[in-house]
C-alpha positions as semicolon CSV with decimal commas, in nm:
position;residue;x (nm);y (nm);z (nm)
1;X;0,467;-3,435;-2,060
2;X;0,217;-3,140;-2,025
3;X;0,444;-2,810;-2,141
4;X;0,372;-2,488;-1,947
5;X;0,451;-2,081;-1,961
6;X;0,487;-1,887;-1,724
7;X;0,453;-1,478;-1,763
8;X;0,661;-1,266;-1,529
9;X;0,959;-1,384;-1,381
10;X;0,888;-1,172;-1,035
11;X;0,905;-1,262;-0,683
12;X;0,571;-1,476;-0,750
13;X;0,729;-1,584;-1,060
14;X;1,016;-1,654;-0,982
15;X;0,892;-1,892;-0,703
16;X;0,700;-2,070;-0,931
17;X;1,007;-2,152;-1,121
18;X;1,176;-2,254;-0,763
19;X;0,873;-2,498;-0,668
20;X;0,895;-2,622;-0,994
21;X;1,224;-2,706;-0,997
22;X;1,289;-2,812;-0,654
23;X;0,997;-3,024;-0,607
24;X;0,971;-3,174;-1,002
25;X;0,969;-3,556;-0,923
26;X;0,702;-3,504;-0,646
27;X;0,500;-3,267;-0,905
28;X;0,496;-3,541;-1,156
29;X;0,406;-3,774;-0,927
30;X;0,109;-3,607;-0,807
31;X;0,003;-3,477;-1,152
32;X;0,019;-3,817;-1,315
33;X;0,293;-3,676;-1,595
34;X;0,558;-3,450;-1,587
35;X;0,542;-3,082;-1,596
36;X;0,797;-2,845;-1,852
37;X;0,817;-2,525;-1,858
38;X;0,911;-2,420;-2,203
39;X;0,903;-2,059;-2,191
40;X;0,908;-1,805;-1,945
41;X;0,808;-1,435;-2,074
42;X;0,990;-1,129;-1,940
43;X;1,168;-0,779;-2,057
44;X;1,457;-0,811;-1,876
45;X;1,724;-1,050;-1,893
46;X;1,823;-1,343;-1,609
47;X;2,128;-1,486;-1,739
48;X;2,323;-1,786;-1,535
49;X;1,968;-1,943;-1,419
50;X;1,902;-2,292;-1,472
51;X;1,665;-2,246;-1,710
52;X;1,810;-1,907;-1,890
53;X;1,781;-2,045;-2,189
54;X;1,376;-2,048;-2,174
55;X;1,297;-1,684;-2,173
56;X;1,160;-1,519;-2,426
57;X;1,033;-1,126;-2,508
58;X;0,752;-1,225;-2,726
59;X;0,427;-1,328;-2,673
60;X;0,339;-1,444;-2,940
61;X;0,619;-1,693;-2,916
62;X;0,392;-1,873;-2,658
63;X;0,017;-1,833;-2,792
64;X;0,129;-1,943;-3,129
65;X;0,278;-2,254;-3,016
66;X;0,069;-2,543;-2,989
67;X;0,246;-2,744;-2,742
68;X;0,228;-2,537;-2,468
69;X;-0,106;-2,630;-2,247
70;X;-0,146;-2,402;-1,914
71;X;-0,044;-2,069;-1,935
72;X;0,053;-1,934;-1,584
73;X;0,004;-1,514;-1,545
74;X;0,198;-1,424;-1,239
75;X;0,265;-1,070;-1,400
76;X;0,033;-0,843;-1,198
77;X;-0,204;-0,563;-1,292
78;X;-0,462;-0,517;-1,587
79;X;-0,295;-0,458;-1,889
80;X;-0,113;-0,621;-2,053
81;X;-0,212;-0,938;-1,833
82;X;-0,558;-0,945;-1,927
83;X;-0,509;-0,901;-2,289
84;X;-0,272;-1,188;-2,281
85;X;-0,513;-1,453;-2,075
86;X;-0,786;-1,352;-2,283
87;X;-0,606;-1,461;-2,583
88;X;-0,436;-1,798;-2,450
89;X;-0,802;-1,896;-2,393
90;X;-0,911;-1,827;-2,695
91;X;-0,627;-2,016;-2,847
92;X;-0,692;-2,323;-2,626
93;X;-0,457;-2,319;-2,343
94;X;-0,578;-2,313;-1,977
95;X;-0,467;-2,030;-1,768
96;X;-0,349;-2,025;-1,387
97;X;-0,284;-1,651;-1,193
98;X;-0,226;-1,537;-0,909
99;X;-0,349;-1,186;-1,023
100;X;-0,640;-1,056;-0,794
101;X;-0,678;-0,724;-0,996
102;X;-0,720;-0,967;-1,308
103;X;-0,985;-1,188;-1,174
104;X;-1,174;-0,874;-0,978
105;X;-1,187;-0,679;-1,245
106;X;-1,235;-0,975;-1,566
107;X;-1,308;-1,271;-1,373
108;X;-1,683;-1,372;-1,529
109;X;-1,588;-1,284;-1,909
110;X;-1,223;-1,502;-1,856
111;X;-1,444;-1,819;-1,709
112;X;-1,699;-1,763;-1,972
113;X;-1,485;-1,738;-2,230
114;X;-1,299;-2,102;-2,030
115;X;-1,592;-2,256;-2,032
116;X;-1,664;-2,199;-2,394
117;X;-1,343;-2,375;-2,510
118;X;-1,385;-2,644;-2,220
119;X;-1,083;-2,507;-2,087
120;X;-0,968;-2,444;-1,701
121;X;-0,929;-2,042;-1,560
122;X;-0,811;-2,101;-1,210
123;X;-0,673;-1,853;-0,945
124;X;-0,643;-2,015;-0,612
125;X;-0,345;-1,806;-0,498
126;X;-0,553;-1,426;-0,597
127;X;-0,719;-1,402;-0,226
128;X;-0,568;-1,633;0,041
129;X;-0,155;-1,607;-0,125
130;X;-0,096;-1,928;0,009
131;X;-0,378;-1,992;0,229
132;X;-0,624;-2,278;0,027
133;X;-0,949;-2,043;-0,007
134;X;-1,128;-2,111;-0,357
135;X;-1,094;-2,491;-0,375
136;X;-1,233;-2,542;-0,014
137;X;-1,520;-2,294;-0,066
138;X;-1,590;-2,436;-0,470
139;X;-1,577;-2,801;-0,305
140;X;-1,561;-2,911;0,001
141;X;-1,835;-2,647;0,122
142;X;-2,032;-2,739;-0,190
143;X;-2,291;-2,891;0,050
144;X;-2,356;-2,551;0,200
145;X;-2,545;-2,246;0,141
146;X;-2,262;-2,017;0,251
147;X;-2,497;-1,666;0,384
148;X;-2,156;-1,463;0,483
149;X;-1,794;-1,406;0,439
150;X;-1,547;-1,207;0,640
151;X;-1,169;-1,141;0,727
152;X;-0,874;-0,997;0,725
153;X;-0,799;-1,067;0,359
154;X;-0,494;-0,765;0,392
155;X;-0,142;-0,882;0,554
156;X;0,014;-0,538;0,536
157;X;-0,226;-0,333;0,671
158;X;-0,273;-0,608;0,950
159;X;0,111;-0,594;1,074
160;X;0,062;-0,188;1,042
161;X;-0,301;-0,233;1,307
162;X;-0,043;-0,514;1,468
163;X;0,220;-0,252;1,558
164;X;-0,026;0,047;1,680
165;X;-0,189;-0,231;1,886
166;X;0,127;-0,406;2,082
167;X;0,420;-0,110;2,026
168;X;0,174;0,152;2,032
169;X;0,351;0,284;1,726
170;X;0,147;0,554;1,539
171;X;0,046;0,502;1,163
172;X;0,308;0,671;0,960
173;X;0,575;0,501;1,178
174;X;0,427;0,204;1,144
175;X;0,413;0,243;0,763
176;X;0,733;0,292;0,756
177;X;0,859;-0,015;0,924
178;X;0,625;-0,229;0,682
179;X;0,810;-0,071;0,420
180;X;1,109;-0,126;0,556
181;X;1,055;-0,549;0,604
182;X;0,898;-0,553;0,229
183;X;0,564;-0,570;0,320
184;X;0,467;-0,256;0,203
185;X;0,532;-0,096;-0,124
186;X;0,640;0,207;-0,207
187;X;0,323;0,324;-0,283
188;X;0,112;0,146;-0,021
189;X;-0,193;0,271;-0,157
190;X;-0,362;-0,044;-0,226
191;X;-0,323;-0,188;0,046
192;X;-0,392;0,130;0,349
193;X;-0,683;0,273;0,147
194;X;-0,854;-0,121;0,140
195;X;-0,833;-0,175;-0,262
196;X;-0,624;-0,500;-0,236
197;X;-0,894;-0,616;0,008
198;X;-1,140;-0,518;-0,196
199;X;-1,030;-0,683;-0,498
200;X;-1,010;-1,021;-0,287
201;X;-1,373;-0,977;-0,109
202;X;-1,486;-0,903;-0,448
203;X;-1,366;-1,244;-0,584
204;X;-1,502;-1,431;-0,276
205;X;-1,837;-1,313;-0,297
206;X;-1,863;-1,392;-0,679
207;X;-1,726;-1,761;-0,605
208;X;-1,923;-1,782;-0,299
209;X;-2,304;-1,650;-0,464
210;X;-2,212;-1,711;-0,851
211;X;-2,298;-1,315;-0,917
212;X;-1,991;-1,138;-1,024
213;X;-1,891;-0,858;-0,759
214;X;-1,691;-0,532;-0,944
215;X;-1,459;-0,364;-0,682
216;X;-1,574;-0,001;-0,771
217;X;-1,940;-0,106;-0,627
218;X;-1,821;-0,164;-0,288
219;X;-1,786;0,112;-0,014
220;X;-1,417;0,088;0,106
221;X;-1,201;0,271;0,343
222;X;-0,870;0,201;0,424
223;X;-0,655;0,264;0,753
224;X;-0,483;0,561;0,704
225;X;-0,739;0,768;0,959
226;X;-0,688;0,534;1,227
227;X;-0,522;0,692;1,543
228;X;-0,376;0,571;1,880
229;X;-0,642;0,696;2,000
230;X;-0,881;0,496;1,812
231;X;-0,668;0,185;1,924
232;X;-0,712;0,306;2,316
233;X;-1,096;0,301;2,222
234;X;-1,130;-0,028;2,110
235;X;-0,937;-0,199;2,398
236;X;-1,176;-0,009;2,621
237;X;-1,441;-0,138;2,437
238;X;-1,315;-0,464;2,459
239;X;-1,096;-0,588;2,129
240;X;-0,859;-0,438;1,878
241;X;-0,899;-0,295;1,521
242;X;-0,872;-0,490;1,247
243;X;-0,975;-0,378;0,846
244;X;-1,195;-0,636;0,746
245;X;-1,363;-0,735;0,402
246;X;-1,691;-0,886;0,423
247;X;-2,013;-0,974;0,212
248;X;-2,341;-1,124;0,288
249;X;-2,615;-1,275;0,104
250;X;-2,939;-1,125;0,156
251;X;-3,296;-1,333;0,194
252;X;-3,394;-1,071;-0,124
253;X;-3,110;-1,232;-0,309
254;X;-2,874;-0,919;-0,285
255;X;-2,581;-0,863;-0,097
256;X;-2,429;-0,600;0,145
257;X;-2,055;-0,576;0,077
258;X;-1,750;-0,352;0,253
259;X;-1,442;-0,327;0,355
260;X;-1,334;-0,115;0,609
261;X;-1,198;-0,110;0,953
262;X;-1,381;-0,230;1,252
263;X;-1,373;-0,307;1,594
264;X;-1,341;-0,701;1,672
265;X;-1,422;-0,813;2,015
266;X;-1,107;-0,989;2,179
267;X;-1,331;-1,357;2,192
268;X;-1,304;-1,392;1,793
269;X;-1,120;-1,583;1,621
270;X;-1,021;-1,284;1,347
271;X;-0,927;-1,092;1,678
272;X;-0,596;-1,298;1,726
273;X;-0,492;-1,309;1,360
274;X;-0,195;-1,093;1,373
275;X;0,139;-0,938;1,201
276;X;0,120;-1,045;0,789
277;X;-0,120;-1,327;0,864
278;X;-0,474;-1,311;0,711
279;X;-0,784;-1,514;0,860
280;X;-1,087;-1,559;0,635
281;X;-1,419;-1,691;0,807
282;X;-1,740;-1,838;0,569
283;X;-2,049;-1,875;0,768
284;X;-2,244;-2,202;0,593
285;X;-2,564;-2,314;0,722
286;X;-2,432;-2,676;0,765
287;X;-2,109;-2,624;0,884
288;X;-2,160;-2,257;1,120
289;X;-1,833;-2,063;1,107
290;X;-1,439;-2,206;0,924
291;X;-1,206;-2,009;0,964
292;X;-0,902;-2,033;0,752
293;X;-0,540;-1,839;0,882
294;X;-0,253;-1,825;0,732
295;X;0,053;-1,609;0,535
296;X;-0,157;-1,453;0,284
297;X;0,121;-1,361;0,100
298;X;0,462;-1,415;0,027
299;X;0,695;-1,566;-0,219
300;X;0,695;-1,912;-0,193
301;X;0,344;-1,935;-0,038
302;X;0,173;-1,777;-0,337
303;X;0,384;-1,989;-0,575
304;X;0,266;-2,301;-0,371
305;X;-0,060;-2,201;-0,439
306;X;-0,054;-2,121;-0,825
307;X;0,181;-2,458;-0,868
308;X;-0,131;-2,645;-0,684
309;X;-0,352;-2,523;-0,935
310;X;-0,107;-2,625;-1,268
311;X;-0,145;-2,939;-1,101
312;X;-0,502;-2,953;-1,085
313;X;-0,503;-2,790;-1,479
314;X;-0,266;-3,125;-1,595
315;X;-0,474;-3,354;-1,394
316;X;-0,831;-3,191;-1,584
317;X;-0,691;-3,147;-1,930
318;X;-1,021;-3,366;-2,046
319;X;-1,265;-3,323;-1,773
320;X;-1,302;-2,930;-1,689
321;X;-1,311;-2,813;-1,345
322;X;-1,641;-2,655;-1,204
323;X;-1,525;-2,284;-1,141
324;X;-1,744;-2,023;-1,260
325;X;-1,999;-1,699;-1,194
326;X;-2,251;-1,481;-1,386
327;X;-2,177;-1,167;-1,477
328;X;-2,288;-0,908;-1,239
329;X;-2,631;-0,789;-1,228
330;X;-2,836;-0,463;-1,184
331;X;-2,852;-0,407;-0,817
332;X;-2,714;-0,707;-0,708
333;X;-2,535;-0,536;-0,441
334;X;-2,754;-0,361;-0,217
335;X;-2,745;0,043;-0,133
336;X;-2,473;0,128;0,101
337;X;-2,713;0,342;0,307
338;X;-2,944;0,028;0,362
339;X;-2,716;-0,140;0,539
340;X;-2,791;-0,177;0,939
341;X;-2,444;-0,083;1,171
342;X;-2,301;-0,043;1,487
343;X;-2,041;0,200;1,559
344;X;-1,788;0,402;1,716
345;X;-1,742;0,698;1,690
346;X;-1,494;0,990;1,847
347;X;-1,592;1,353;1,835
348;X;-1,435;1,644;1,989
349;X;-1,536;1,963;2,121
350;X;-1,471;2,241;2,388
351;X;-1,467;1,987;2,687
352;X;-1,649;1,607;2,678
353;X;-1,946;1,654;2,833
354;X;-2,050;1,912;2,587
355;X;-1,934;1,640;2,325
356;X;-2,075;1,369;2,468
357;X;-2,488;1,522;2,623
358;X;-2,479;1,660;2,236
359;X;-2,386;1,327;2,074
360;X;-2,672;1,144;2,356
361;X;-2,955;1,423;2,242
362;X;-2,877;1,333;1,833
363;X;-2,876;0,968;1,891
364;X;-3,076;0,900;2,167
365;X;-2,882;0,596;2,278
366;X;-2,515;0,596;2,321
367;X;-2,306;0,408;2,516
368;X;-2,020;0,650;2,665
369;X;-1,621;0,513;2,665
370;X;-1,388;0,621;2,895
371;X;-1,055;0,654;2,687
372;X;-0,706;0,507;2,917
373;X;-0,563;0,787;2,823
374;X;-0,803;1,108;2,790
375;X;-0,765;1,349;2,480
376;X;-0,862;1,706;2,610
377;X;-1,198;1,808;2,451
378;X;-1,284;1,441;2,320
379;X;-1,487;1,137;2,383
380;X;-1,578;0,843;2,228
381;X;-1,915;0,646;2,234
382;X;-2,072;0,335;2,029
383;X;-2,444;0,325;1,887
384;X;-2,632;0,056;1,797
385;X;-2,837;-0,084;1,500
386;X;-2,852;0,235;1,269
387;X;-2,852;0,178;0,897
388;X;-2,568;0,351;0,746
389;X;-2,750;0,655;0,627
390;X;-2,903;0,705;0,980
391;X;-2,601;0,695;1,122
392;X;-2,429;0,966;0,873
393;X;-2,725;1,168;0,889
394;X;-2,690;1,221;1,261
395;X;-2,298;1,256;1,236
396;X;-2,379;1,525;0,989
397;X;-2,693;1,688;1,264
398;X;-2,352;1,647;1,517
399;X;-2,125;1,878;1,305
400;X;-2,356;2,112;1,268
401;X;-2,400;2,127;1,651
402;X;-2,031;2,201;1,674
403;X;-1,921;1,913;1,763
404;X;-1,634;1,730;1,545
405;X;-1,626;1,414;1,419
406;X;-1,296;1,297;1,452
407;X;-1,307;0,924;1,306
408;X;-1,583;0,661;1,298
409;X;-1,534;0,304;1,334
410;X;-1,809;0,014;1,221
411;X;-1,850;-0,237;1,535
412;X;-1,819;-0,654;1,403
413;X;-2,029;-0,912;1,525
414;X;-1,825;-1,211;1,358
């Protein structure tokens, strides 16, 4: 019998506690011995639960007691989660989460502080919820040299884009509704200004280049600028907005990492993942472009996941699993402004033309869109192949020419 914990009893904890007990004979089977869970650490009280009898206030309760194995940390944030997984690996239990913040932020001092004590640190469900991510890129792409990740790694602000795109609802309203289903909290924050997207595209590219990624050195920008208008642009232009989080390895041994929104042309495969559902395309040079879609969050998805990996923990108590990443190192990821773009963009002045001949003498190139639906005073246009700093160098030379920059949209090629 291989005795667990489990920290939180949330919605992700809770489901862990449902899968658990639901599926138990099945779980046993597949993990070669049964699974317990002997204590289950919250503040509050759950009485007349099947397993009431199992929670407990006190931490200590569980890192002091040497029967319990895997530690699972389905509580959420920084502190005091990372406290508390720092010190069940240093007291010889394995650790599963689900905690993307955790792994972000801690991820290559927890797995070298796992590998130390031959112990396993694993966190399938912290990108992909339910959608297998870490395993297939740690294994079964082992054979390639992945050069590039992308996707839509964010399922709230995906059903907000969604809605503006098919109900042509505007941004606040659309907010609103998201709130109202549960897929948006109260304070959406994380997920409309990109952090929760970040935090996952920072844990990819770590995984996926063994170079620890921190979240604060990655430009990212959210959706809360995006208009209908910018939506009217980019099916015009020939796809739909989606916020996307993507990193690629450089030949210099860098990488270029973002999130932000962008325009994806209708004949991609990220272009039709809709509503809550994330996609999540790696680019190997064996296998070209996998895509993996799915909820990427969720109850009982996420819990699926993180169960999965307490599996995988009782099945390598002697034989530790391969997981792990340096620390990050100086200029690892590459300056912003280096970083070569297309774009949209949407400016505004006293009529379009003026906009519009302006924005063609700054630029030299643009390519002119004519908008379904025309916005006195504004246009929209896409450039080409400018590195970042080019391109807000000349959006700067625009404003000072009178003419306003209204939004500015990066143009995807996956």
């Amino acid at each position: 019998m291989a005795n667990i914990a489990v920290l939180g009893h949330g919605v992700v904890g809770s489901g862990v506690l449902e899968v658990l007990t639901s599926h138990a004979a099945s779980i046993a089977k597949r993990a070669k011995e049964e699974i317990h869970v002997k204590y289950i650490l919250d503040l509050k009280e759950f009485p007349g639960l099947p397993y009431s009898d199992r929670f407990t206030k006190d931490f200590n309760v569980i890192l002091n007691d040497p029967e319990v194995q895997i530690v699972v940390e389905v509580m959420g944030g920084l502190h005091p989660a990372y406290d508390f997984v720092k010190a069940c690996l240093e007291n010889g239990k394995s650790v599963v989460t689900s905690n993307k913040e955790l792994v972000a932020q801690k991820g290559a001092e927890l797995l070298a502080i796992a590998q130390a004590n031959n112990l396993n640190f694993l966190f399938e469900a912290s990108v992909g919820g339910g959608i297998p991510i870490i395993r297939p890129i740690s294994q079964c792409l082992a054979a390639n040299d992945v050069t590039e990740i992308a996707g839509i790694l964010n399922g709230t602000t995906n059903f907000i884009l969604t809605k503006m795109i098919r109900e042509q609802m505007n941004f606040e309203d659309a907010l609103k509704l998201a709130q109202q289903l549960g897929y948006a909290e109260r304070n959406p924050s994380a997920d409309v200004e990109g952090l929760d997207a970040c935090r996952k595209i920072c844990i990819l590219a770590s995984l996926a280049f063994g170079t620890h990624v921190y979240p604060d050195s990655v430009y990212t920008e959210g959706i809360t600028k995006i208009t209908l208008q910018d939506v009217d642009f980019a099916d015009v232009w020939g796809g739909v907005i989606k916020l996307i989080g993507s990193v690629k390895k450089l030949e210099n041994g860098q990488v270029h990492i973002m999130v932000c929104p962008m325009f994806v042309h209708r004949g991609s495969q990220l272009a039709s993942v809709d509503d809550v559902f994330n996609g999540i395309m790696v680019r190997g040079d064996a296998t070209g472009d996998v895509v993996f879609y799915g909820k990427g969050a969720g109850k009982l998805p996420t819990a699926s996941a993180v169960v999965a990996d307490v599996i995988d923990c009782v099945k390598h108590f002697k034989a530790r699993k391969y997981l792990f990443w340096e620390d990050a190192k100086p200029n690892y990821v590459a300056d912003f402004g280096s970083m070569e773009t297309s774009a949209f963009v949407r400016v505004s002045a006293k009529d379009s033309d003026t906009a519009l001949n302006t924005a063609a003498d700054v630029f030299g190139k643009i390519t002119p869109l004519l908008a379904k639906r025309p916005v006195q005073g504004e246009a929209g246009f896409t450039v080409e192949n400018l590195t970042e700093k080019e391109l807000s160098d000349k959006l700067a030379a625009l404003e000072a020419r009178g003419v306003k920059v209204e939004g500015r949209i990066r143009i995807s090629d996956y």
